[in-house]
BAKEDREN-335709 format. One record per residue (C-alpha): x, y, z. Coordinates in steps of 0.05 Angstrom, whole numbers, padded with zeros to 5 digits, always signed. Example, Ala and Ser with C-alpha at 12.3 -4.5 7.8 and 13.67 -1.06 7.14 Angstrom:
2
+00246-00090+00156/+00273-00021+00143/
//
This chain:
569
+00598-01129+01073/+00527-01142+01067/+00527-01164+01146/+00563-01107+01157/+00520-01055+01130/+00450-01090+01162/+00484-01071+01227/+00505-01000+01212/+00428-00994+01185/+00402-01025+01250/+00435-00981+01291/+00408-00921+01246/+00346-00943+01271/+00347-00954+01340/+00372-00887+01344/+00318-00856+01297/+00263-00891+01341/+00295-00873+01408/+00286-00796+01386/+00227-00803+01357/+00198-00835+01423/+00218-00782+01457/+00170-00734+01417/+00105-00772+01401/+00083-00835+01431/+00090-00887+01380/+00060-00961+01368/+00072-01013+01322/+00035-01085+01293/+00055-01146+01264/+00040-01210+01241/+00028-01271+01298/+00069-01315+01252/+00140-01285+01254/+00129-01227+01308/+00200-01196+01311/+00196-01154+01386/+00203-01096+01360/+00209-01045+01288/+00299-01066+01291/+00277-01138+01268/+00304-01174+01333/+00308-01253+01324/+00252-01289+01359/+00261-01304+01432/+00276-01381+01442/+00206-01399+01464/+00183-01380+01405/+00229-01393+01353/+00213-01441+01287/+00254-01506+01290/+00324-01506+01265/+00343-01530+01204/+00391-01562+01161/+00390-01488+01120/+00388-01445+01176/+00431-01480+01235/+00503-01481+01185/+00544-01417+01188/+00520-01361+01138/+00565-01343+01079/+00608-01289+01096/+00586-01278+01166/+00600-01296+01236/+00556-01353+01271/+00489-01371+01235/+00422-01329+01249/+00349-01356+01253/+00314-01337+01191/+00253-01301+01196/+00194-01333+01158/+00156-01284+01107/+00101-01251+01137/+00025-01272+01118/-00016-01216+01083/-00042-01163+01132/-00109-01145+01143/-00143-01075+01112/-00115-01030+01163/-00163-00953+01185/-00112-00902+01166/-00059-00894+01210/-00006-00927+01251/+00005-00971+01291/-00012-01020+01229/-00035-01093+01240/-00035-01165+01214/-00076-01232+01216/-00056-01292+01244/-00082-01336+01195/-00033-01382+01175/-00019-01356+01102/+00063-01336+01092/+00062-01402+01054/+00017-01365+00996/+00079-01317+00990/+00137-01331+00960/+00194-01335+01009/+00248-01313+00960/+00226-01249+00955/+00242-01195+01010/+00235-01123+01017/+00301-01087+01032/+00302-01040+01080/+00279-00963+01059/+00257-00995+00991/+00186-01008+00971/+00200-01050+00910/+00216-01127+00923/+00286-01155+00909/+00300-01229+00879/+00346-01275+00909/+00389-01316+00872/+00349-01379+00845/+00400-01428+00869/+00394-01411+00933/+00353-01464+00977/+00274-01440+00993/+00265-01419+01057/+00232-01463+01108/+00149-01444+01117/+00123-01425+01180/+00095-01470+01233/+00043-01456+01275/+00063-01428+01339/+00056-01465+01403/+00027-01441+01462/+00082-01400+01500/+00106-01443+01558/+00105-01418+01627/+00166-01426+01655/+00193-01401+01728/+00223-01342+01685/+00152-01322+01668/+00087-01303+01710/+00016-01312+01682/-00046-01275+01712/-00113-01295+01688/-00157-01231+01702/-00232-01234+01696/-00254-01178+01653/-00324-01144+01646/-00375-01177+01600/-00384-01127+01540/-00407-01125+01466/-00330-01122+01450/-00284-01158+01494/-00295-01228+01522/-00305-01246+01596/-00241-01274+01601/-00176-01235+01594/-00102-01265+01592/-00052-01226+01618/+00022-01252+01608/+00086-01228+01638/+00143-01260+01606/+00223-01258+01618/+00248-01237+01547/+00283-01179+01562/+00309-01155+01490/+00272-01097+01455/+00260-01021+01445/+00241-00989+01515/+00188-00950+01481/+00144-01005+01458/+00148-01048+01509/+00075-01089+01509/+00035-01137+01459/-00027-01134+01452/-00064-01193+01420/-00134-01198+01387/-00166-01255+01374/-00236-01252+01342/-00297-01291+01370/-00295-01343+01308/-00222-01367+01326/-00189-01350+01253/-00175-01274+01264/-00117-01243+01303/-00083-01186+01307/-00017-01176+01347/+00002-01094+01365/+00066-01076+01402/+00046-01016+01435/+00079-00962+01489/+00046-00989+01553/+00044-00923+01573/+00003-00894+01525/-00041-00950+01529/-00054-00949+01604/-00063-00876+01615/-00126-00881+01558/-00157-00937+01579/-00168-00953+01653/-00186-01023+01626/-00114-01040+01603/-00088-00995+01659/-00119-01060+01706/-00097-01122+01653/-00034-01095+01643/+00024-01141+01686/+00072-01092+01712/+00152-01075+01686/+00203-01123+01701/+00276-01099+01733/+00318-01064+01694/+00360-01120+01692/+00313-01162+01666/+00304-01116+01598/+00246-01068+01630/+00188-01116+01617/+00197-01115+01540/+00165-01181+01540/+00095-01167+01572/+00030-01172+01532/-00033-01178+01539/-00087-01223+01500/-00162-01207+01490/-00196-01264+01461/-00279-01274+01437/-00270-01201+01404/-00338-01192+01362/-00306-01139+01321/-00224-01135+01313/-00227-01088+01268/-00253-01038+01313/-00227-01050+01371/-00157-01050+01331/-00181-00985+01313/-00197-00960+01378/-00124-00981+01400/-00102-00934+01348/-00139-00879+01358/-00099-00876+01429/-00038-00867+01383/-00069-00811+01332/-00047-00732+01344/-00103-00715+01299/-00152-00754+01327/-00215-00721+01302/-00183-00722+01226/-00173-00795+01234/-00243-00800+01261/-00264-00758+01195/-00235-00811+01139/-00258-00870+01186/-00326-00838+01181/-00386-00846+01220/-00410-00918+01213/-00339-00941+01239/-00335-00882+01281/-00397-00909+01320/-00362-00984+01316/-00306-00943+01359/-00344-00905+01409/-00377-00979+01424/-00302-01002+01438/-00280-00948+01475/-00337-00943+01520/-00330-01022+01537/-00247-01016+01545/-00267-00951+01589/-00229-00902+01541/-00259-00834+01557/-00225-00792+01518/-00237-00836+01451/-00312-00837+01477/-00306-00754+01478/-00276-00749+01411/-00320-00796+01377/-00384-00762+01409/-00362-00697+01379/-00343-00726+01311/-00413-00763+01302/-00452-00692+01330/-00413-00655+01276/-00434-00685+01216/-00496-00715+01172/-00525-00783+01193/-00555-00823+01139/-00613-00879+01162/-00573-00928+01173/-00527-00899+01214/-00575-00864+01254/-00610-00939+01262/-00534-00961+01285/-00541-00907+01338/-00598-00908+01370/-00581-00987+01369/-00522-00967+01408/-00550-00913+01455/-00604-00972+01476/-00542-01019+01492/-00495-00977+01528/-00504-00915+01571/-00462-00855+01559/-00455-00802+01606/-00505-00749+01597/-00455-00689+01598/-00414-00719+01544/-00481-00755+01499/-00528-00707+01505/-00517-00667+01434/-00527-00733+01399/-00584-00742+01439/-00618-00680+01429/-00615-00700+01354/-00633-00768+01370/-00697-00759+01411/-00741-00701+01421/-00737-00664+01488/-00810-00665+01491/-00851-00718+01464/-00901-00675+01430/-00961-00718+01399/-00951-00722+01321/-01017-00724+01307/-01024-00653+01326/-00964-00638+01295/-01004-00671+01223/-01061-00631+01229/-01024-00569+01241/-00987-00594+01172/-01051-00596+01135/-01080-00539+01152/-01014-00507+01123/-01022-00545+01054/-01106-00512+01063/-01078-00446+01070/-01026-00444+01021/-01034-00399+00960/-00977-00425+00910/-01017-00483+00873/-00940-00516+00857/-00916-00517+00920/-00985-00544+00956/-00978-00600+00907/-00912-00614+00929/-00933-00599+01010/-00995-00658+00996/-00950-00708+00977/-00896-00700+01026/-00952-00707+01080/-00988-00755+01039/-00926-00804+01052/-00921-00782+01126/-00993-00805+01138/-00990-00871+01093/-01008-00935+01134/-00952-00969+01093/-00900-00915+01119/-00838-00918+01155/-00857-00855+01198/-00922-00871+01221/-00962-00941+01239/-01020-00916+01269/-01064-00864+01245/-01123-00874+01289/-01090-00829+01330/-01107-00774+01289/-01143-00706+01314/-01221-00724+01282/-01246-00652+01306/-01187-00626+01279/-01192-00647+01219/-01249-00637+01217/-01258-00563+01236/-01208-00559+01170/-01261-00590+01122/-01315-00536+01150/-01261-00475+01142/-01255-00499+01070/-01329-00508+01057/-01348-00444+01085/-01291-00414+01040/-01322-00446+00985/-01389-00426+00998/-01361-00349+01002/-01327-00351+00940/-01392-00376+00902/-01430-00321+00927/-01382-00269+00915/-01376-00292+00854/-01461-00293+00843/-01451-00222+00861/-01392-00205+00814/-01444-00227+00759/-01465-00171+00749/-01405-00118+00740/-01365-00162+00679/-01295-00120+00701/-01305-00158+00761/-01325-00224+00738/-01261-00254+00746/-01216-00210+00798/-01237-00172+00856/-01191-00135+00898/-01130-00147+00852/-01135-00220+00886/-01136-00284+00838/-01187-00300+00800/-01246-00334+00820/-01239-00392+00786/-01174-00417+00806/-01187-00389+00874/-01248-00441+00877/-01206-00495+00844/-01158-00489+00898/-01213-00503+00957/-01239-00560+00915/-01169-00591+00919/-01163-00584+00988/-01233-00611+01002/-01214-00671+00954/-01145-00684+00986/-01184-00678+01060/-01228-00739+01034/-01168-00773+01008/-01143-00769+01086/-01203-00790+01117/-01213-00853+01071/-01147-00870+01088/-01162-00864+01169/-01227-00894+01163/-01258-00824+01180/-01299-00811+01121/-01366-00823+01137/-01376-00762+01169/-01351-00724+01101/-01412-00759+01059/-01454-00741+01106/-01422-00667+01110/-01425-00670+01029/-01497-00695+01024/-01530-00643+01068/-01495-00576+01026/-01572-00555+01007/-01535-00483+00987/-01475-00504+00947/-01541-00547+00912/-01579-00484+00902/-01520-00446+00870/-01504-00498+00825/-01568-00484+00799/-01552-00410+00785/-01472-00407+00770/-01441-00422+00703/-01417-00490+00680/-01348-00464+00684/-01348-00454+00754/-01414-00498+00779/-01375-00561+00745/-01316-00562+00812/-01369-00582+00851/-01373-00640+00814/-01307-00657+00826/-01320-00666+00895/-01383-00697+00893/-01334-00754+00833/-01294-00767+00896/-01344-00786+00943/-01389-00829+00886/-01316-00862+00872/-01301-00878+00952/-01372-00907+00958/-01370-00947+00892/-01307-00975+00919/-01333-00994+00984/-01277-00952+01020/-01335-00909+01058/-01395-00954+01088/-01450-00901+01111/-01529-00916+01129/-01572-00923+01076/-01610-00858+01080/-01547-00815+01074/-01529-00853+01004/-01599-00833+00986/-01595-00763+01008/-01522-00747+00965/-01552-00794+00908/-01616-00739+00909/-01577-00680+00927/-01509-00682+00871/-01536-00745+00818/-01569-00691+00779/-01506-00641+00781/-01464-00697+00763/-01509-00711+00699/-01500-00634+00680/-01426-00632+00686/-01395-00692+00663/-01373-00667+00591/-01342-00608+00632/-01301-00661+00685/-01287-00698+00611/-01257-00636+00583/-01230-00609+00654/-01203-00668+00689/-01154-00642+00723/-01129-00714+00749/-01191-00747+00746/-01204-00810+00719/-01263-00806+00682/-01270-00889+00663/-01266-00905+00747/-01311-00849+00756/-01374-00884+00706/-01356-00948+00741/-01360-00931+00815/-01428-00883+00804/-01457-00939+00780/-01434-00988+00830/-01456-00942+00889/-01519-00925+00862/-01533-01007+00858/-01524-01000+00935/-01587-00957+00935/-01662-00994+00942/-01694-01021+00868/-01743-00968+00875/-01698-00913+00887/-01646-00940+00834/-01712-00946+00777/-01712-00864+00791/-01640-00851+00779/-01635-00894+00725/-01691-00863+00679/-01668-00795+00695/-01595-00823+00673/-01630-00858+00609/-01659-00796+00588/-01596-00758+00592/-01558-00812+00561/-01614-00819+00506/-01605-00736+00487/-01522-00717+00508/-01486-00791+00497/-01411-00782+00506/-01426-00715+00549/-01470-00758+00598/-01430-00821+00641/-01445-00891+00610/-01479-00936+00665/-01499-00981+00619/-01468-01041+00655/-01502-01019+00727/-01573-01012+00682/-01565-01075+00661/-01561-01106+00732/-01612-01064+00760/-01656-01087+00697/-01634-01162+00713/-01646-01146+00786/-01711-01113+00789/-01751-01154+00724/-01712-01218+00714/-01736-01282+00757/-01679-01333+00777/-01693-01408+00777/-01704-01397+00857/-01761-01349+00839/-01791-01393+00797/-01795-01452+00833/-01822-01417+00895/-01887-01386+00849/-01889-01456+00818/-01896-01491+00885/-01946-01438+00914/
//
């Protein structure tokens, strides 16, 4: 009975799968070590058939003449999505235990009686032997990133098996261990890919079973999985939803497969899913890696490409300054913060978008310091002006006050320094800076509230020199040292109070450290005018105590050297 009713289920099948084939072409995979020749679970031609034994060769219970026994199959590989699935030939149904079977239309596994004997384990196949009733062609493929120079091609005899899937196709990775065996319709196969169209050894006579037998093997595959995948996607009447749950890193694997087997339609489909959707870096890395190896056809590539690579290789240097004069110009103090940093990390030497920053505009930028200073300058006289009607001290026009419309052109002059240190374009800024003879002069006549953002600037240029990020001639140190020392003197409780991101300690140390770079004679002037103001403000006044000290050292302290050299005169 249990004979029996295998066969009525078998035939069930066939006749299932024959209408089914008729609708939808269909493929199937299975394992290399008990690869039945098709989804009806026929016994294993003779070539490749385990040795008989003791168990197997005596008549079954309650059947007719004794039946091969298939071996269990070894674990499959992680499979895409869809059919046909896949296995690995890797030698493994002895890690399962051979008692336990899946019945057919169940999922959960049934236990055979203990008593009965274990079934034998598999043994590792042989190579097929050719035999007059079998033709071999050895076909010398292209060389490509996913299929190996050489291609097998084997026509064999066997003439049992579904019409539909009528062809094997075996995978075998590059490191020898992986390998995936597909029973595929040939025809599907060879009206997608012109590749297997060429490999694939043509149908046997009717007679002879309609070439059930004939497979093909690919071996040195770099990547099974896709390739496997790319197989499948032949198969898939959804393709682009399939292509959607693969997503795009294995997506790209694909299109690398399909453009090597020559499968133009998976290329299409996998072009149109990558276009379609977001791209994180490493993907887009995996692409252009891919677009640098392999050459698509323009008509078909050339929406990637367009988000890929610019149609016009505009410099992006220009493209910075015309950045930065947007942050200049912008009146929302939040989102001008927010703008600086963003280009702050474009135009970083340590960045990922840019390496060179020589490149940069120097007259553009440039002509951006001046429109800011000359702003500045505007805004200090209007201001002078205002003076004088106190309704108007602080708003003119209904526009923002004066104050924070200075503060905001001090930033920008700050953050314009900040660029040029970093490009080694500063020295032009000091000299800019030192040479503002009316910004000096209305220092002199504005209130500390507003005189003191002057400061600011001139706290970023003392801290660039102290630092040694800006070398410039001697004579311009000693013109900004004349010009904005005093200033600095004045304001420094205010820039205390007022920082406004300022740090005040590297501020004392770098003043003092760039006015040591001055001559002993100059530096004896600054420092008494700093003593005095020290001597009457304290805390409101910077401490340069430790730069005193080594101008003091400097200027009236004899080394050993000295000594010796009076001594001997």
């Amino acid at each position: 009975m249990e004979g029996g009713g295998a066969q009525r289920h078998h035939r069930g099948r066939r006749r299932g799968a024959a209408g089914s084939a008729a609708r939808t072409p269909r493929g199937w995979c299975c394992s290399f070590a008990g690869v039945p020749q098709s989804p009806d679970l026929r016994p294993f031609p003779p070539s490749l058939a385990p040795p008989a034994t003791a168990a197997s060769s005596s008549p079954a219970p309650g059947g007719g003449a004794g039946r091969n026994k298939l071996p269990p199959k070894s674990p499959s590989i992680s499979s895409f999505h869809s059919s046909p699935t896949s296995s690995r030939l890797a030698g493994l149904g002895g890690l399962i235990d051979p008692r336990r079977i899946l019945s057919p239309g169940r999922v959960s596994p049934i236990d055979l009686d203990d008593s009965a004997p274990p079934l034998p384990l598999p043994l590792p196949l042989p190579p097929p032997p050719v035999t007059p009733a079998a033709e071999t062609v050895v076909v010398p493929a292209e060389t490509s990133a996913a299929v190996a120079p050489l291609v097998v091609a084997l026509a064999e005899a066997d003439a049992a098996g579904d019409e539909a899937l009528d062809l094997r196709l075996f995978l075998r990775g590059r490191d020898g261990r992986t390998c995936v065996v597909m029973e595929l319709d040939s025809g599907v196969l060879c009206d997608s890919s012109a590749f297997f169209a060429a490999m694939a050894p043509p149908r046997g006579p009717a007679g002879d079973g309609g070439g059930s037998g004939r497979r093909i093997e690919v071996d040195g595959v770099d990547n099974v999985e896709a390739f496997r995948a790319a197989v499948e996607l032949m198969y898939q009447p959804d393709p682009l939803r399939w292509l959607a749950a693969a997503g795009v890193s294995r997506s790209i694997d694909v299109l690398e497969v399909s453009s090597s087997i020559m499968f133009e339609r998976g290329v299409k489909l996998c072009l149109s899913y990558i276009e379609a959707v977001p791209w994180n870096e490493n993907e887009e890395e995996k692409l252009k890696n891919l677009f640098a190896r392999c050459t698509f056809d323009e008509a078909i590539s050339q929406d990637v490409l367009a988000r890929l690579r610019p149609h016009s290789w505009s410099s992006s240097e220009d493209l910075a300054v015309h950045l930065i004069q947007s942050v200049t110009s912008s009146t929302n103090s939040g989102a001008r913060k927010d703008m600086q940093s963003l280009v702050n990390g474009l135009l970083s030497k340590s960045s990922v978008y840019q390496k060179d920053m020589a490149g940069l505009n120097r007259e553009s930028l440039y002509s951006i310091c001046y429109a800011c200073l000359n702003s500045l300058v505007d805004l200090y006289d209007e201001a002078t002006e205002a003076t004088n009607h106190t309704a108007q001290a602080l708003v003119i026009k209904g526009s923002k006050p004066f104050i924070e419309r200075i503060s905001q052109q001090t930033e920008n002059l700050n953050w314009l320094l900040d660029i040029l240190v970093n490009i080694d374009m500063a020295e032009e800024f000091v000299e800019l800076w030192a040479k503002q003879d009316r910004l000096i002069r209305i220092h002199e006549q504005a209130s500390p509230m507003m005189r003191y953002e002057l400061s600011r600037i001139s706290a970023s240029v003392f801290i660039a020199l102290g630092k040694g990020k800006v070398q410039c001639r001697g004579e311009l140190r000693s013109l900004l040292f004349y010009g904005w020392f005093s200033p600095m003197l004045l304001d420094f409780g205010w820039l205390q109070r007022c920082s406004k991101g300022l740090d005040v300690r590297s501020l004392e140390e770098n003043l003092g450290q760039a006015l040591l770079t001055l001559p002993l004679k100059q530096q004896q002037c600054l420092f008494e005018e700093w003593f005095q103001c020290f001597a009457s403000k304290g805390s409101e006044c910077p401490n340069l105590t430790r730069a005193f000290q080594v101008w003091w050292r400097r200027s009236f302290v004899r080394s050993s050297v000295e000594v010796n050299l009076v001594t001997s005169k």
